[in-house]
ROPASE-747409 format. One line per 4 residues: number of its first residue (from 1); their letters; for each residue x, y, z of C-alpha. Coordinates in nm, 2 decimals, decimal comma. Example, Ala and Ser with C-alpha at 12.3 -4.5 7.8 and 13.67 -1.06 7.14 Angstrom:
1 = as = 1,23 -0,45 0,78 ~ 1,37 -0,11 0,71 .
END
This chain:
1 = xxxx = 3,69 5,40 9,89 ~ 4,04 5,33 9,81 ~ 4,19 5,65 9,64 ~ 4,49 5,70 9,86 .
5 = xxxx = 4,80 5,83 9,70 ~ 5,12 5,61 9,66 ~ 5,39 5,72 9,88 ~ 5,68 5,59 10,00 .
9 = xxxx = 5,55 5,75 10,30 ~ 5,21 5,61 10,31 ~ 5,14 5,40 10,66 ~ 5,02 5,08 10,54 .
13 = xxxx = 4,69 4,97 10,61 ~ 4,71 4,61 10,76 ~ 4,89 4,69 11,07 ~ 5,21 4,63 11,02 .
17 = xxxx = 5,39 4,97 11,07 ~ 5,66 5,00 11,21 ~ 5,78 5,39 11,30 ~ 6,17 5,30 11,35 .
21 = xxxx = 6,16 5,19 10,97 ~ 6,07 5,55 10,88 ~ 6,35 5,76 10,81 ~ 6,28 6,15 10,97 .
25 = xxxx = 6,54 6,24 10,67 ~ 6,49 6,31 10,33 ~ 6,65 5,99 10,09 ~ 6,97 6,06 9,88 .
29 = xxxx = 6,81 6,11 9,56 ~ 6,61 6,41 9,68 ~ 6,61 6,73 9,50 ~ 6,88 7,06 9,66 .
33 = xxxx = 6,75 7,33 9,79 ~ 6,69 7,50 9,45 ~ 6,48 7,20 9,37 ~ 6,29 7,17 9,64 .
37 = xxxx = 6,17 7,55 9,67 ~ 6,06 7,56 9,24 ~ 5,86 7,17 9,30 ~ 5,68 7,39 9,61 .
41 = xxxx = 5,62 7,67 9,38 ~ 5,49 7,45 9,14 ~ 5,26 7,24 9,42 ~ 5,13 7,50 9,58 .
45 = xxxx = 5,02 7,72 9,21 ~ 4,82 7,34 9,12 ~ 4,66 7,35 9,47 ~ 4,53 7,70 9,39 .
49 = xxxx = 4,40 7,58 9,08 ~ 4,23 7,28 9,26 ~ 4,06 7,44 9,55 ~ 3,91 7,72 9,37 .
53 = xxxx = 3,75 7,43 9,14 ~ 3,68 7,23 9,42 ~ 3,48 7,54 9,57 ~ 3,30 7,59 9,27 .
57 = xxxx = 3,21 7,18 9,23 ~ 3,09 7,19 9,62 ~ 3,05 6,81 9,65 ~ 3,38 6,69 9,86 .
61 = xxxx = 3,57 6,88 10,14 ~ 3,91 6,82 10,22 ~ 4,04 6,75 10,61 ~ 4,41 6,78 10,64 .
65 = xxxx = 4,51 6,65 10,99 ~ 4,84 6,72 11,09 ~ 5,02 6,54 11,42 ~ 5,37 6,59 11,58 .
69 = xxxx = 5,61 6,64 11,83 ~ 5,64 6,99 11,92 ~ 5,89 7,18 11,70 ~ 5,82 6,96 11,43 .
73 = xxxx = 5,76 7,24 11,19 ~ 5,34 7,20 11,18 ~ 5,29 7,61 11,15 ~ 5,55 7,64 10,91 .
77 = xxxx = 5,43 7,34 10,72 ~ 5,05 7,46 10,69 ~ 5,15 7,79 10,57 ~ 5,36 7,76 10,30 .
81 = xxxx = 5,19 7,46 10,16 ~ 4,83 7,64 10,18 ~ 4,97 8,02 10,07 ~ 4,83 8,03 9,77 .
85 = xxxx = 4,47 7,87 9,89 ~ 4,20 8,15 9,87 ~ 4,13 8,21 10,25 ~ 3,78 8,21 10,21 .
89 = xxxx = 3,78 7,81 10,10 ~ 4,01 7,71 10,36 ~ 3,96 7,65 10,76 ~ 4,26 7,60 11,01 .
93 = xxxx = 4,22 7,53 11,32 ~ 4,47 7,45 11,61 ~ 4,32 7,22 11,92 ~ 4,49 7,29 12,28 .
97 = xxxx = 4,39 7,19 12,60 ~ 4,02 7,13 12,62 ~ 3,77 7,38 12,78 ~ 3,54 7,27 13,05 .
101 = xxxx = 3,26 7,30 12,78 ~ 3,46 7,07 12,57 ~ 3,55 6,81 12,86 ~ 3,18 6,78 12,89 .
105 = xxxx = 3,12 6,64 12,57 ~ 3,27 6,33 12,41 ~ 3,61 6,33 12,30 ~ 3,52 6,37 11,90 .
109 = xxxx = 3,29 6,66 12,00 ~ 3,53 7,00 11,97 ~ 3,65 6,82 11,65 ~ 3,34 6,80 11,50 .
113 = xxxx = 3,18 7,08 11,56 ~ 3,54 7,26 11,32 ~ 3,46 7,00 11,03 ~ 3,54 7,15 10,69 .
117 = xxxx = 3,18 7,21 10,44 ~ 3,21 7,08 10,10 ~ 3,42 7,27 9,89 ~ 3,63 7,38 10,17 .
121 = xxxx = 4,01 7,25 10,25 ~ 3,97 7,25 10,67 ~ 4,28 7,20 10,84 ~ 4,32 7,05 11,19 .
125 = xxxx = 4,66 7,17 11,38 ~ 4,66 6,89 11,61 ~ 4,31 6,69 11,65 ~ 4,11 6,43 11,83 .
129 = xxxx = 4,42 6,24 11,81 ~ 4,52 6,39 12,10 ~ 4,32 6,15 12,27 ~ 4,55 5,87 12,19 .
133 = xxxx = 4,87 6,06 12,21 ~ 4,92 6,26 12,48 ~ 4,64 6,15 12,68 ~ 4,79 5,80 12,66 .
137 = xxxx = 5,13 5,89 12,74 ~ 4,95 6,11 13,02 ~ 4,67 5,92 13,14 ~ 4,63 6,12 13,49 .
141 = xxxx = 4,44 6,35 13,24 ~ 4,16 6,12 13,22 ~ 4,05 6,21 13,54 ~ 3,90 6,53 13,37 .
145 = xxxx = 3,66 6,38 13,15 ~ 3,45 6,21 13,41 ~ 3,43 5,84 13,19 ~ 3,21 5,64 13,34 .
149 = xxxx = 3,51 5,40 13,48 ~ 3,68 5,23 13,76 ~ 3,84 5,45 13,96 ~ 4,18 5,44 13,85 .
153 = xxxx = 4,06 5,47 13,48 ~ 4,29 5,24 13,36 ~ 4,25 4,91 13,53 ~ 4,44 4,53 13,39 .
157 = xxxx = 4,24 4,53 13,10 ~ 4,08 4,84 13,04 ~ 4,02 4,89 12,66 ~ 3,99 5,22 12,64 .
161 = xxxx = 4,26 5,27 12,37 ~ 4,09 5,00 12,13 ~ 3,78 5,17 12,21 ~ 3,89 5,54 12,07 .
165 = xxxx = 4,05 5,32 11,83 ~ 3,70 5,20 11,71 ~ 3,55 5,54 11,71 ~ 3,81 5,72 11,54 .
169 = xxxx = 3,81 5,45 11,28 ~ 3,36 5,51 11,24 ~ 3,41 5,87 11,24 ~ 3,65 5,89 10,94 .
173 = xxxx = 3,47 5,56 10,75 ~ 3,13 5,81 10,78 ~ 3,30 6,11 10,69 ~ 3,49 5,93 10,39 .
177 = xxxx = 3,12 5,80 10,26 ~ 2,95 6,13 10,30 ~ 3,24 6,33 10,07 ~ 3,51 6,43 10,31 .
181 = xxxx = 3,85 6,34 10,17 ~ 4,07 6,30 10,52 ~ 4,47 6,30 10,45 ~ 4,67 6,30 10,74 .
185 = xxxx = 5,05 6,37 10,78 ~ 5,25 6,25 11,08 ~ 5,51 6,54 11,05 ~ 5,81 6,29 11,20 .
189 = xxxx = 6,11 6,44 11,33 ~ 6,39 6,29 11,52 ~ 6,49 6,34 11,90 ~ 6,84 6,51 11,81 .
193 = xxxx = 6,65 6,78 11,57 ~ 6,38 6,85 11,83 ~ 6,69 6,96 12,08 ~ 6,84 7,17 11,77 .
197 = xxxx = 6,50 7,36 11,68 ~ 6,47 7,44 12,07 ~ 6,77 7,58 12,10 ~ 6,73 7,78 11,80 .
201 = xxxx = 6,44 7,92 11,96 ~ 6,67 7,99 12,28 ~ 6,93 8,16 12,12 ~ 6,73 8,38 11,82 .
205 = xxxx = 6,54 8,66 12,00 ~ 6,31 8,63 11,75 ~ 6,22 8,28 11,87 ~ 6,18 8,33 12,18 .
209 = xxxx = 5,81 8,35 12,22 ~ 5,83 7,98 12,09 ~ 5,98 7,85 12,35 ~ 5,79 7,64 12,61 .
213 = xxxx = 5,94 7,49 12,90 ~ 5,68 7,25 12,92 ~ 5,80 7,10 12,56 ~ 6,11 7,06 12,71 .
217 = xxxx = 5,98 6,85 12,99 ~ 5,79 6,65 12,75 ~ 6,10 6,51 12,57 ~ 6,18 6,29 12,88 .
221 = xxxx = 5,84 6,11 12,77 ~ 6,03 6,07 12,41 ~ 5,96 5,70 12,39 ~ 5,63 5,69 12,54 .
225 = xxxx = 5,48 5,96 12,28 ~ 5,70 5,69 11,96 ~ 5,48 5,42 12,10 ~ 5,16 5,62 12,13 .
229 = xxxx = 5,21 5,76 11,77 ~ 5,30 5,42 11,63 ~ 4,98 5,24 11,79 ~ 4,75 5,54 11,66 .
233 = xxxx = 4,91 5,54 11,33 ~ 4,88 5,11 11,30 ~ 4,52 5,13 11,44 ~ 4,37 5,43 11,19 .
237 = xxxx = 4,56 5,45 10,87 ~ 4,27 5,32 10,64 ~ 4,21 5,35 10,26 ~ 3,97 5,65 10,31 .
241 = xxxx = 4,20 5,82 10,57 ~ 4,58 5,73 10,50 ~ 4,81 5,84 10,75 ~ 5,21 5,96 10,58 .
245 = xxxx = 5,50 6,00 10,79 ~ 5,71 6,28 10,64 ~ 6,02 6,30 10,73 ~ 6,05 6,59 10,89 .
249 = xxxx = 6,43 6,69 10,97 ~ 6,45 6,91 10,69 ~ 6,16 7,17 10,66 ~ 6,19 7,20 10,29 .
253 = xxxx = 6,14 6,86 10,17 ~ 5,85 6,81 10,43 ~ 5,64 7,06 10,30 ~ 5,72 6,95 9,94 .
257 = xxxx = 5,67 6,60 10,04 ~ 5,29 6,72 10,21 ~ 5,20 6,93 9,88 ~ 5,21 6,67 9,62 .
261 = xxxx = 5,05 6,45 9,82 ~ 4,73 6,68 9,90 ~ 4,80 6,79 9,50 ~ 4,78 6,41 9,38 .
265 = xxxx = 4,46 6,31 9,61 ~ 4,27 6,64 9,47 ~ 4,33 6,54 9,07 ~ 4,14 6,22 9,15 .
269 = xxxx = 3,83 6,39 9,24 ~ 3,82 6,47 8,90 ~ 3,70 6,79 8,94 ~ 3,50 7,03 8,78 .
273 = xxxx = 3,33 7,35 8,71 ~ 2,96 7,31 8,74 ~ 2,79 7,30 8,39 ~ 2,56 7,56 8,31 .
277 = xxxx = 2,17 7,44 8,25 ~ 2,08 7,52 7,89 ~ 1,76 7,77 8,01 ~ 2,06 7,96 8,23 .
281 = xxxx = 2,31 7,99 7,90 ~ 2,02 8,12 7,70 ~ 1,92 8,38 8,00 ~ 2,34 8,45 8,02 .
285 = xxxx = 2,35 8,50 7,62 ~ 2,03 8,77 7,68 ~ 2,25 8,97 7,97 ~ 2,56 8,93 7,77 .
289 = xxxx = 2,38 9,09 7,48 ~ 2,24 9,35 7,73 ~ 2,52 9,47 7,86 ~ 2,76 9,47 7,55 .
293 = xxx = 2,47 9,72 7,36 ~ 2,49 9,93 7,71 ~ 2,87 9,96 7,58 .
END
């Protein structure tokens, strides 16, 4: 089940990442601006290409989970890499704070129930990941989900990280054998460009409806969320569901960097149009005839 692409990129799978050895900037030798919008182009044409056959071949769906900080470029990064994606064989959806309905279920359940159907790209704008990320770095939220516990949820000991760990972990091994191909992107952006996109969003009126104060607020739990999204990204980056961490302080080598990727894991389906059953080509060959005489 080992089909991952190669990436400089790609979070190993033995444990031993380390986020502060991942640059959130593009390397020297990568393409200018020119470049970077004709390889897009060219990614996001192939990806056309690829989905409609995947549709058609209807034996693998595609999950594409993408995690960040806020003002990361997420949005930005879905669109433009998935503009030329026929909408009717692609699914996005964004995960916010959970309903009561959703609270009342376990924390995989509101993911689940959005899982892409074969021949479909689905796309999850944040995820169950949550549940490792910001719950972790808030874990006062806990007290919503009613876990059968000790009171103060997290008690000397309490393995409840490992424990999502685990279940995360069986959820994408069972998806992986049953025909979901799961890539997920850890869109990574640094502390200084966070505090540059929100001001852009301050001072462009056009922006404005971005801005959260809450966001804000969240930066003074900057290291907390690093160690949360290192620990998630060690514990579930697997062979059948990779985790890459783009660099994500310039917008147009992200989304390049996230095309090729979902591009390159697509060709090794080795995909195809279904073949046509030789009663059916004789029955087409009869309309064909049928309707060129009606000519």
């Amino acid at each position: 089940m080992n089909d991952s692409v190669e990436s400089p990129y790609r979070v190993p799978f033995d444990g031993s990442f380390e986020l502060d050895r991942y640059s959130t900037r593009p390397p020297p030798d990568a393409p200018d601006r020119k470049g970077l919008k004709a390889g897009l182009t060219e990614a996001v044409d192939e990806l056309a290409d690829l989905q409609r056959i995947l549709y058609a071949h209807n034996h693998h769906a595609v999950l594409l989970v993408f995690q960040a900080m806020d003002a990361a470029g997420k949005d930005g990064t879905i669109r433009h890499v998935l503009s030329g994606v026929n909408p009717t064989g692609c699914q996005v959806f964004s995960f916010k704070v959970p309903s009561a309905e959703e609270l009342d279920h376990d924390f995989l359940w509101r993911t689940a129930r959005s899982l892409p159907e074969r021949g479909r790209i689905g796309v999850f704008n944040r995820s169950y990941y949550e549940e490792v990320l910001v719950v972790r770095v808030h874990p006062e939220y806990l007290r919503a989900q009613r876990l059968r516990r000790a009171p103060d949820l997290l008690a000397e000991g309490d393995r409840l990280w490992e424990e999502r760990f685990d279940s995360i972990r069986d959820h994408e091994k069972h998806l992986a054998r049953n025909g979901t191909v799961i890539l997920k992107f850890f869109l990574n952006v640094s502390r200084e460009e966070q505090r540059l996109r929100f001001l852009s969003r301050l001072d462009e009126p056009e922006k404005n409806w971005k801005f959260s104060v809450a966001d804000v607020e969240e930066r003074g739990h900057w290291d907390s969320y690093m160690h949360a999204y290192q620990e998630a990204l060690r514990e579930t980056s697997r062979p059948w569901a990779p985790w890459y961490a783009i660099p994500a302080d310039d917008k147009p080598f992200m989304r390049l960097s996230v095309a090729r990727i979902v591009v390159e894991r697509l060709r090794r389906l080795d995909l195809r149009y279904p073949a046509v059953a030789p009663d059916d080509r004789a029955r087409f060959d009869q309309m064909q005839r049928l309707l060129e005489a009606e000519g």
